[in-house]
C-alpha positions in Angstrom: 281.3 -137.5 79.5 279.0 -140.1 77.9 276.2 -139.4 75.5 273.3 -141.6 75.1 273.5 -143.8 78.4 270.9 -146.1 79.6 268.8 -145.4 82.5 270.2 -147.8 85.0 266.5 -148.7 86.3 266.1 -152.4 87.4 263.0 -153.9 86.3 261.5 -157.8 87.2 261.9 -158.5 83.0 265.1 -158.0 81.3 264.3 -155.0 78.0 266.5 -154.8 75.0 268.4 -151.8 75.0 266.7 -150.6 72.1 263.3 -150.6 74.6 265.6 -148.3 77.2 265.5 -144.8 78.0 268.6 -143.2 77.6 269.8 -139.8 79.3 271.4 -137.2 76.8 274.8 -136.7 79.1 276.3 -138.9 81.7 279.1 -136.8 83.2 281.9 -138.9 85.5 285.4 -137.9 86.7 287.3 -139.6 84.7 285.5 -139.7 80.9 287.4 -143.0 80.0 285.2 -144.5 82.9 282.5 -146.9 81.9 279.2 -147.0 84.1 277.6 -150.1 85.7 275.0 -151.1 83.8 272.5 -153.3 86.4 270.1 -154.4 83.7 273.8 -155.5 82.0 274.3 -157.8 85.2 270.8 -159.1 85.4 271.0 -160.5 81.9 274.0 -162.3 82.2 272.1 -163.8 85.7 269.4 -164.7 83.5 271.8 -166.5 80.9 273.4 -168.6 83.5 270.3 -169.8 84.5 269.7 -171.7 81.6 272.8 -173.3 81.8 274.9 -176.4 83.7 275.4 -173.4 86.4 271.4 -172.7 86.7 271.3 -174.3 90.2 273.4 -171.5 91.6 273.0 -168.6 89.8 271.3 -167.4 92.5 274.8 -167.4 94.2 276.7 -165.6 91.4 277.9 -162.0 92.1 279.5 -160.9 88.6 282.2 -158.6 89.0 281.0 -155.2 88.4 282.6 -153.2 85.7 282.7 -149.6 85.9 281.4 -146.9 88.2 277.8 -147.0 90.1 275.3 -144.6 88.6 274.7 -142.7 92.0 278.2 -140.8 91.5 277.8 -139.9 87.8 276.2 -136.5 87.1 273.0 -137.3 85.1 271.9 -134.3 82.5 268.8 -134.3 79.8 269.0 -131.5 77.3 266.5 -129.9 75.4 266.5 -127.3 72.5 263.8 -124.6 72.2 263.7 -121.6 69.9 261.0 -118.8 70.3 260.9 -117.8 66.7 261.3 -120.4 63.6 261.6 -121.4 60.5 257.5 -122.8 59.5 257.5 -123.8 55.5 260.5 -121.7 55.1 259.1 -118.7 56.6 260.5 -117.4 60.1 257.7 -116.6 62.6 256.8 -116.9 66.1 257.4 -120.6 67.4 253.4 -121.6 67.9 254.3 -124.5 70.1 257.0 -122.6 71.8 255.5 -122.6 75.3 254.5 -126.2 75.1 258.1 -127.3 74.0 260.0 -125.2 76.8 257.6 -126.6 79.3 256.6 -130.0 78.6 259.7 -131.7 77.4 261.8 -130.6 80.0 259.8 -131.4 82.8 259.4 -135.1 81.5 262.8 -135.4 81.5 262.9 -133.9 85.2 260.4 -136.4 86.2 262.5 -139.0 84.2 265.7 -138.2 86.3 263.7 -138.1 89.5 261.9 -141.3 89.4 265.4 -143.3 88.8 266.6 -144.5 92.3 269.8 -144.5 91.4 270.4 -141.1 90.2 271.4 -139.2 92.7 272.9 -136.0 91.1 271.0 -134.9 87.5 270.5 -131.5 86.0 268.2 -130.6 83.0 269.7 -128.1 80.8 267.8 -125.9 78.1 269.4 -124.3 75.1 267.3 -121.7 74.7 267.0 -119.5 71.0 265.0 -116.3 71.7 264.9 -112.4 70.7 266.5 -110.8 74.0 268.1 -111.8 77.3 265.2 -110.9 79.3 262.8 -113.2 77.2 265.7 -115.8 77.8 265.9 -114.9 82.0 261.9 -114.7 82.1 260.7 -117.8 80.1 263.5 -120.3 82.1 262.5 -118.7 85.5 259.3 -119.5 84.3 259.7 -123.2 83.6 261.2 -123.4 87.1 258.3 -122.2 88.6 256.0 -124.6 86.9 258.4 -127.7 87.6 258.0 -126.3 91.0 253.6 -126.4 90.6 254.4 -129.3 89.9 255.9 -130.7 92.6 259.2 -131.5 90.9 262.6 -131.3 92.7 264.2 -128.1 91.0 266.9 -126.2 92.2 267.6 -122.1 91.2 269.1 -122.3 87.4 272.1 -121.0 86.4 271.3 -119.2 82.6 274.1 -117.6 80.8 273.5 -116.2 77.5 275.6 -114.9 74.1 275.2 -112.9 71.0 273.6 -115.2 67.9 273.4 -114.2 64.0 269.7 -113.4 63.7 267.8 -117.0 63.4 264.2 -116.2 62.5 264.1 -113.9 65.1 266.6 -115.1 67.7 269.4 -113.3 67.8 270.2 -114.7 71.8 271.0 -118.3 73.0 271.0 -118.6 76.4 271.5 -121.7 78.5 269.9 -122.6 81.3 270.8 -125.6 83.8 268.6 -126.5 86.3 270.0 -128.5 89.1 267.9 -131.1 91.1 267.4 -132.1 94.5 267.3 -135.8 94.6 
């Protein structure tokens, strides 16, 4: 498992990798495996160019390192709690439906633009009073990914016990697979 990989999008200008987006967890079978970065490849095309070798750099096919990005298992993870700590005081999370819907579905949209993912999830770690607010508000974010026209699958949620967190005394999980 890798944290904070690339996006291995090809673009006609080479970014720096600080100016890349990056996916929360890169999953591949073996986690010693590194991933083929294309962008990786295309800058060391564009540094031959500028060299003796320019003439034929068009010809040059750089050994690729490490596995292609379309058999890795692509996941973005958000964090949402329904109650929180505001100044110091725990209370309802105003912003709560906002965060459980908005963030995830960028990433979903994020994963589903990339041609060369071909196997993502997005998983929620979900803080909230009970098991049925957990069950209900991820169904729910399916269903609007789904309004939306974004390539959800049915979630697997799983939930445990918590201390009591401002109000939360559940975390539940939720990974929603996507049909790429």
């Amino acid at each position: 498992m890798h944290r904070e990989v690339v996006y291995p999008s090809a673009s006609e200008f080479v970014p720096k990798n600080s100016a890349r987006q990056r996916c929360d967890l890169v999953v591949t079978e073996n986690p010693d495996t590194e991933l083929f970065d294309p962008i990786a490849e295309q800058k060391l095309i564009e540094q031959a160019s500028g060299t003796l070798f320019g003439e034929v750099v068009h010809t040059m096919n750089p050994d690729r390192v490490g596995v292609e990005p379309s058999v890795c298992y692509w996941v973005e993870v958000k964090s949402v709690a329904q109650h929180a700590y505001i100044d110091g005081v725990p209370m309802p999370n105003h912003g709560y439906a906002r965060e459980l819907t908005k963030g995830p579905m960028a990433d979903i949209a994020k994963l589903a633009s990339e041609p060369s993912i071909w196997h993502a999830a997005m998983m929620v770690i979900l803080f909230a009073e009970s098991d049925t607010v957990i069950e209900h508000d991820l169904t729910q974010l399916v269903h609007a990914c789904l309004n939306a026209d974004l390539p959800v699958g049915t979630p697997e949620i799983e939930s445990v016990p918590i201390s009591d967190r401002a109000g939360n005394t559940r975390c539940g999980i939720g990974v929603i697979p996507l049909r790429l």
